[in-house]
N, C-alpha and C positions, 0 to 999 in steps of 0.2 A: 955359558953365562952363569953366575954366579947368583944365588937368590935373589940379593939386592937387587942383581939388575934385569934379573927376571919379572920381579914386581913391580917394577919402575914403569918397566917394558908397559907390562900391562895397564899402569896408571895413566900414562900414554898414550896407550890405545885407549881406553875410555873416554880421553877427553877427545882427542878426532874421531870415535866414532858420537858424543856428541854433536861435537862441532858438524861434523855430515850431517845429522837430523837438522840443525837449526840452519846451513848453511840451506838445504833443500827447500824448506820451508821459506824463508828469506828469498832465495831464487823466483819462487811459486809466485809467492804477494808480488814482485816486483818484473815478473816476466822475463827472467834472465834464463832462456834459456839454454844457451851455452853452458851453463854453471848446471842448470837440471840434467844435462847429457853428459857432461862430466860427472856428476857423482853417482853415475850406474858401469861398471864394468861392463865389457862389449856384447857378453850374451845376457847382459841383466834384463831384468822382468818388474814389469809394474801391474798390479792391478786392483781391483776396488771392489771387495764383497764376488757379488753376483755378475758385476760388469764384465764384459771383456777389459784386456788392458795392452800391453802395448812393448815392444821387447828390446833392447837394444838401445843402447843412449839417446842416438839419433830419434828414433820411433818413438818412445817416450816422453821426449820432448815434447815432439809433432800430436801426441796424444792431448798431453796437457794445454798446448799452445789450443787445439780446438774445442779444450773443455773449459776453456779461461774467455770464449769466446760470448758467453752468455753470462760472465760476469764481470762486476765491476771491479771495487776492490774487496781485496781477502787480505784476511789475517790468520795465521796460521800461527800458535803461542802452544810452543813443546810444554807437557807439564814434568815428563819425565822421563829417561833414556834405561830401560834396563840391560846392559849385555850380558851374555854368556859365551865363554869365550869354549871353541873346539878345538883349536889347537891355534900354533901361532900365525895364523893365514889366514883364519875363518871363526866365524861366532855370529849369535844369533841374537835378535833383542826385539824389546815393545819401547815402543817409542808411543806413550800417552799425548793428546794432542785436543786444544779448542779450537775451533774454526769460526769463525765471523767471514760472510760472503756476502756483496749486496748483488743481487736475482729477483730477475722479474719483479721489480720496482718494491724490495721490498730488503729487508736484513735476515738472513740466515744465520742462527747459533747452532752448532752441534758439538758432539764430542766424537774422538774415533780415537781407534789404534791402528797403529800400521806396526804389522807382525812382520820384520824383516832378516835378511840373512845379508853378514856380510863377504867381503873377502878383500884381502890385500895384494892388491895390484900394482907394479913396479914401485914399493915403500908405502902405497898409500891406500886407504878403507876409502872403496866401495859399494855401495849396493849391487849384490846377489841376486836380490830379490827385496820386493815390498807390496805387502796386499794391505790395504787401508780398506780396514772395518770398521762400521757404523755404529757405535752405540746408542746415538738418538742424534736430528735435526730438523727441525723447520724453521718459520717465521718466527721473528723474534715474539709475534704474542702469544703463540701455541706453548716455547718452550715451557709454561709455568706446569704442565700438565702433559710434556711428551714424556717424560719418564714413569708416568703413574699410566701410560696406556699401553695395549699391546702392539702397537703401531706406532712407534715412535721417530718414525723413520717420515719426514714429510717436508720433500725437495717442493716447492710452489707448482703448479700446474701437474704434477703425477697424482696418483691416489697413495693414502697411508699403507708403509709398508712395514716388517719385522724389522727391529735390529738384527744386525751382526751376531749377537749377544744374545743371551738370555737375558727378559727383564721382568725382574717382578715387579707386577703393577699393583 
């Protein structure tokens, strides 16, 4: 290939691997999940912080379908897709992210990152891998004061827990 169309190459891959963050996201709010076990390659991996998680398209799904169980609706709003690319088959990126959930009769705000790795399976980017870390959530009346505490982490019925993150309070 030829610079140009080396670079293009990669201009390319940036926008599908956008497109896979926000298509995942969209899948998630809307329960589609066919579309969630499609955008994982067959040994792919999901997981959340501290949680176990879940491997495999199919499993993954099956994860999500019983975590979407306890809520209402969600909105998942990318603020930013970083890639790095390892060669031309694989690359690694933060995928910035807001969450809005309504739980346990109440509105959930947080923020997180999902630190992922991709790869390109028969022409098309996949998740490798995706671990969604916590940088702060709870009720929507907590947020004014989750990022100023050491616990910022407050899902409705658990006790306050660490972010993902470091947070200076």
């Amino acid at each position: 290939m030829s610079d140009i169309e080396t670079r293009l190459r990669r201009l390319e891959d940036r926008a599908e691997l956008h497109d896979l963050a926000v298509r995942y996201f969209l899948a998630s709010d809307f329960d589609d999940l066919d579309v969630i076990a499609d955008s994982f390659s067959v040994d792919g991996t999901f997981s959340a912080g501290g949680f176990p998680g879940a491997s495999g398209g199919a499993g993954i799904a099956e994860m999500i379908r019983q975590a979407r169980e306890s809520f209402g609706t969600t909105i998942h709003t990318p603020n930013y897709v970083l890639v790095d690319f390892v060669d031309d088959d694989h690359a690694t990126g933060v995928v910035g992210a807001h969450l809005e959930i309504a739980t346990g009769g109440t509105t959930v705000f947080g923020a997180v990152r999902y630190e992922d790795e991709y790869v390109r399976v028969d022409g098309r980017w996949k998740f490798a891998s995706r671990n969604m870390r916590t940088v702060h959530v709870g009720p929507w009346g907590e947020v004014a004061s989750s990022l100023t505490s050491p616990r910022p982490v407050r899902w409705p019925g658990a006790e306050p827990a660490a972010s993902d993150y470091a947070v200076k309070a």
